[in-house]
C-alpha positions as CSV (number, residue, x, y, z in Angstrom):
1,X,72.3,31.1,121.2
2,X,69.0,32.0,123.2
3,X,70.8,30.4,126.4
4,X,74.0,32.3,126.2
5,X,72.0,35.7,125.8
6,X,69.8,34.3,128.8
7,X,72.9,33.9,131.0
8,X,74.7,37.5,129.4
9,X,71.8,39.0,130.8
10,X,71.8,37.0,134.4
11,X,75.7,38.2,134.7
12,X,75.0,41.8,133.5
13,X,72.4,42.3,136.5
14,X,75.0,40.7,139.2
15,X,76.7,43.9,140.0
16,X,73.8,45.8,140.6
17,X,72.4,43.2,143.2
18,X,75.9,42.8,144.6
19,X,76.7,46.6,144.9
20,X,74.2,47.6,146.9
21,X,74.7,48.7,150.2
22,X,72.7,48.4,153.8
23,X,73.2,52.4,155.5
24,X,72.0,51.7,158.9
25,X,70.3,54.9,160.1
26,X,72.7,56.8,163.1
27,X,75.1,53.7,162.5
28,X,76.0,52.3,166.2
29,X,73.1,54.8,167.9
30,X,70.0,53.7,165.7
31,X,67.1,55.8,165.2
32,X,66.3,57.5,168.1
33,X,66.6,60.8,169.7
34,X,70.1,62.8,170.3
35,X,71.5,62.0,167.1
36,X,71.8,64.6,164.7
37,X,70.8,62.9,161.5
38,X,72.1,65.8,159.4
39,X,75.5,65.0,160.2
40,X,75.4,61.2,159.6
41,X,74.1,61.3,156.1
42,X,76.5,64.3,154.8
43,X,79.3,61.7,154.4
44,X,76.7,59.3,152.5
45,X,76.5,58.6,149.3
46,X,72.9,57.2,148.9
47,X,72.3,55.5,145.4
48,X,69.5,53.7,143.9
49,X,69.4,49.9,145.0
50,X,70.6,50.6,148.4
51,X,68.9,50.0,151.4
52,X,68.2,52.3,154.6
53,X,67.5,51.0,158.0
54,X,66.1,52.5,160.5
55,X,66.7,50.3,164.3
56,X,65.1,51.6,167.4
57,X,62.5,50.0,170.0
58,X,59.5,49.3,168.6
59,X,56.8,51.6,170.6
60,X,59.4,54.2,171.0
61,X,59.6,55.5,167.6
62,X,58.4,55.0,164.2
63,X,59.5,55.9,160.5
64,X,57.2,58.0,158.2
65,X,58.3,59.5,154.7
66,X,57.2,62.9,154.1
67,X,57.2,65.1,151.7
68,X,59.7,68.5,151.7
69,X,57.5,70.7,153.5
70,X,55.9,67.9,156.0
71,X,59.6,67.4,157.2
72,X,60.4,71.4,157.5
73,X,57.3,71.3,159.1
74,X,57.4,67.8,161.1
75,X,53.6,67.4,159.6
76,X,52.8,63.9,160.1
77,X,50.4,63.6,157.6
78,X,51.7,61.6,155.1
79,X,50.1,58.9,152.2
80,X,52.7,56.6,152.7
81,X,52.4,53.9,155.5
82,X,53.7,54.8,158.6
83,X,56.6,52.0,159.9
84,X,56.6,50.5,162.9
85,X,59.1,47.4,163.4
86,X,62.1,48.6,164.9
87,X,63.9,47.5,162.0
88,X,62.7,48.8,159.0
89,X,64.2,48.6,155.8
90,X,63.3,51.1,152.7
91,X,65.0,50.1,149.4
92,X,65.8,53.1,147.7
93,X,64.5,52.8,144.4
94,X,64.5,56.2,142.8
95,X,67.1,59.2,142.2
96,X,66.2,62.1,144.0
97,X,65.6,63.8,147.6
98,X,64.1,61.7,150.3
99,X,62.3,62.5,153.9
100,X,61.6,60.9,156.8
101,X,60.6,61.7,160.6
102,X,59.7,60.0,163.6
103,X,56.0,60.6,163.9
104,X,55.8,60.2,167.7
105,X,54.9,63.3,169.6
106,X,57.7,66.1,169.1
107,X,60.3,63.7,168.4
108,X,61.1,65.4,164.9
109,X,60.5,68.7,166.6
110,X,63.9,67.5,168.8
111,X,65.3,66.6,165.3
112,X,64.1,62.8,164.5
113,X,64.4,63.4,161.3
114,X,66.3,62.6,158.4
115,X,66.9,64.0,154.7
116,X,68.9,62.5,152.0
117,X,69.9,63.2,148.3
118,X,69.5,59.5,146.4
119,X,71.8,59.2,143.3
120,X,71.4,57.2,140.0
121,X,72.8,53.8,140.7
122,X,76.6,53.4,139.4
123,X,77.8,51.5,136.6
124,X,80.7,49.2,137.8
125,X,83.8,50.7,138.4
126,X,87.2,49.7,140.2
127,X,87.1,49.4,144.2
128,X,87.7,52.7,146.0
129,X,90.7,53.1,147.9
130,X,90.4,53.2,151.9
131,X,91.2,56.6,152.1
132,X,89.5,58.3,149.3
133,X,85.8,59.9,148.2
134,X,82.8,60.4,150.0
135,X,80.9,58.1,151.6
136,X,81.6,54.9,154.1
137,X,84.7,54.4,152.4
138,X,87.1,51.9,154.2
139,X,84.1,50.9,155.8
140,X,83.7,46.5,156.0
141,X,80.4,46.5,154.0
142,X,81.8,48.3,151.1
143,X,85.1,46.5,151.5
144,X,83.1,43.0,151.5
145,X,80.7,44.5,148.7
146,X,83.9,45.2,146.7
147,X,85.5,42.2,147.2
148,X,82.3,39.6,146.5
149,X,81.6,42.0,143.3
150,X,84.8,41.8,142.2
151,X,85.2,38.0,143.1
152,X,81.7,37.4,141.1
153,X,82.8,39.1,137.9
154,X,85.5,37.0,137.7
155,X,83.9,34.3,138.3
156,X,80.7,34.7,136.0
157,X,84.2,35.4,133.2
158,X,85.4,32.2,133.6
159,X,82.0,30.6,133.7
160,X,81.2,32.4,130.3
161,X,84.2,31.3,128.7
162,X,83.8,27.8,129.5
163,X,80.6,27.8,128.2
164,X,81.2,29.7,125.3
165,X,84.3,27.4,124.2
């Protein structure tokens, strides 16, 4: 009995691993400056478990999260550590309103900066349609992200049936 809870448990925690998604910061343009930020992540929906990452050259730029006022600001004091790969990934791990700037002379001044609204991760629901809701809809992660959830699920049924039986 212990084992089937044990592998319950494992299959209730699949979707949340497989429905996350990777937002690549400025999508084809990266992190860097002439993008205007604001306007990428209004069509976003950001959710606990999901990923951002920022790509740029490494030496040109740089990723710090601020707090509200820092980014109105573009104070680059910050406590948390300042990111400097050129392909840096945060996992968003908490609900709630996130900042981050380029911390490399007045690039946030020129608008290297970025603000987005994280929401509670979702409970499992059917595949969006192509055309419909906010977000990257119709876009080939979430289309793959659908597909392997929905491809798991039914998987990890069958699996649980056999074993159960």
């Amino acid at each position: 009995m212990a084992l089937k809870l044990a592998i319950f448990i494992a299959m209730a925690t699949v979707p949340a691993i497989v429905g996350a998604t990777d937002f690549i910061v400025g999508d084809k343009d990266g992190w860097k400056l002439g993008v205007n930020y604001t306007e990428w992540a209004e069509d976003k929906d950001f959710r606990v478990g999901d990923r951002i990452v920022f790509n740029y050259v490494k030496g040109k730029h740089n990723v710090l999260k601020v707090s509200g006022p820092a980014f109105h600001s573009c104070n680059k004091t910050a406590s948390s550590p300042l990111l400097t790969t050129g392909n840096d990934k945060i996992e968003l791990t908490t609900a709630g309103r996130k900042w981050y700037i380029c911390a490399i002379g007045d690039h946030c001044d020129k608008g290297m900066k970025l603000l987005i609204d994280v929401d509670e991760a979702e409970t499992p629901a059917p595949a969006p349609s192509p055309t419909g809701g906010k977000g990257n809809s119709g876009s080939s992660a979430n289309i793959i992200a659908s597909f392997t959830y929905s491809y798991l699920v039914g998987l990890a049924a069958i699996w649980a049936m056999v074993i159960m039986f």
